[in-house]
C-alpha positions as CSV (number, residue, x, y, z in Angstrom):
1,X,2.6,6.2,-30.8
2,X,5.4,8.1,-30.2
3,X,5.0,8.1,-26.4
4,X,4.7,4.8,-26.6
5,X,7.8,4.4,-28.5
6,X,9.9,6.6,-25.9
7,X,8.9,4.7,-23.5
8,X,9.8,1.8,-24.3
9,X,13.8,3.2,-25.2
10,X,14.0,4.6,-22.3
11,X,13.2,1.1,-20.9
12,X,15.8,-0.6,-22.9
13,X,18.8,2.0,-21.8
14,X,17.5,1.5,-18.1
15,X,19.3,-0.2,-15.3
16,X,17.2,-3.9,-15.1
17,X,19.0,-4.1,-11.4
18,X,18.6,-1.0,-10.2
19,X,17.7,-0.7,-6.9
20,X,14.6,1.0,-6.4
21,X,14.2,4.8,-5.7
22,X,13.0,5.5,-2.2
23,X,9.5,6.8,-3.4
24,X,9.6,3.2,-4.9
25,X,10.2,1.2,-2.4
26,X,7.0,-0.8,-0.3
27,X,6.3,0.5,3.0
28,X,4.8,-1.7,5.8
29,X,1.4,-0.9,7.0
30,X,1.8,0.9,9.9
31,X,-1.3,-0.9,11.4
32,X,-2.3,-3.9,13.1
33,X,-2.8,-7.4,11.3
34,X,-6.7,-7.5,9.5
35,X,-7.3,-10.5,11.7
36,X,-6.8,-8.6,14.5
37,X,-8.7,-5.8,13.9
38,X,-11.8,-7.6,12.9
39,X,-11.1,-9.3,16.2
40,X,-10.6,-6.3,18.6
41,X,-13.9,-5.2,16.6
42,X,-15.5,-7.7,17.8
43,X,-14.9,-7.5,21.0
44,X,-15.7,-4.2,21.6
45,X,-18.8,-4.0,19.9
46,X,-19.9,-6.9,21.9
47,X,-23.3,-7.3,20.1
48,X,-25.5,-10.0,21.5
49,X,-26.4,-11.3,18.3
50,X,-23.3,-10.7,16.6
51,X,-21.7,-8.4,14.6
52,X,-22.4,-8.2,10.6
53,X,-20.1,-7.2,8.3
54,X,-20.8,-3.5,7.9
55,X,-21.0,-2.8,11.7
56,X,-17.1,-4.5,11.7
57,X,-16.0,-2.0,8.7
58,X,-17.2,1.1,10.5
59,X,-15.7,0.3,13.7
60,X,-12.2,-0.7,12.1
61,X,-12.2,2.6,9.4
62,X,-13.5,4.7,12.7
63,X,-10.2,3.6,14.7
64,X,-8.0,2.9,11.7
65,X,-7.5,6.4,9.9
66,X,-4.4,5.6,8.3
67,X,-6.5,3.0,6.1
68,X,-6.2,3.5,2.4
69,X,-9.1,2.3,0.2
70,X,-7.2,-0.6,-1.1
71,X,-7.2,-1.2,2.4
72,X,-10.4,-0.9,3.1
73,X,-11.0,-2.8,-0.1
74,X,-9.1,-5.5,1.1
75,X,-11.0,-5.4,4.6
76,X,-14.0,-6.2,2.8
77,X,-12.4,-9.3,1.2
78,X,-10.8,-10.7,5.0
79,X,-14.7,-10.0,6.3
């Protein structure tokens, strides 16, 4: 409880408008667009009856390694 406690006065002394630390700020992806991934995937595995779902997720995690797993989490959801 006290944790808690501290916590929350060191909230109330902080800076509401401060900007954000570098370690806080968002980054930009430093890949390509989900959309087109899943696209280039597509096209390159060129599979006469189409592609499912899991043959699309290993190509884009084999060419992607900078993926996170929320991003591969959130590949799952765009597929």
């Amino acid at each position: 409880m006290d944790k808690l406690r501290e916590g929350i006065v060191k909230m109330s002394n902080s800076e509401p408008n401060a900007s954000l630390s570098e370690s806080q700020n968002s980054t930009t992806p430093n890949y390509r667009p989900y959309a087109q991934m899943i696209e280039q995937a597509l096209q390159e595995l060129d599979e006469e009856e189409g592609s499912d779902e899991d043959s699309i997720s290993k190509f884009i995690i084999k060419n992607n390694d900078t993926l996170t797993r929320d991003d591969k989490i959130m590949l799952k959801h765009h597929l």
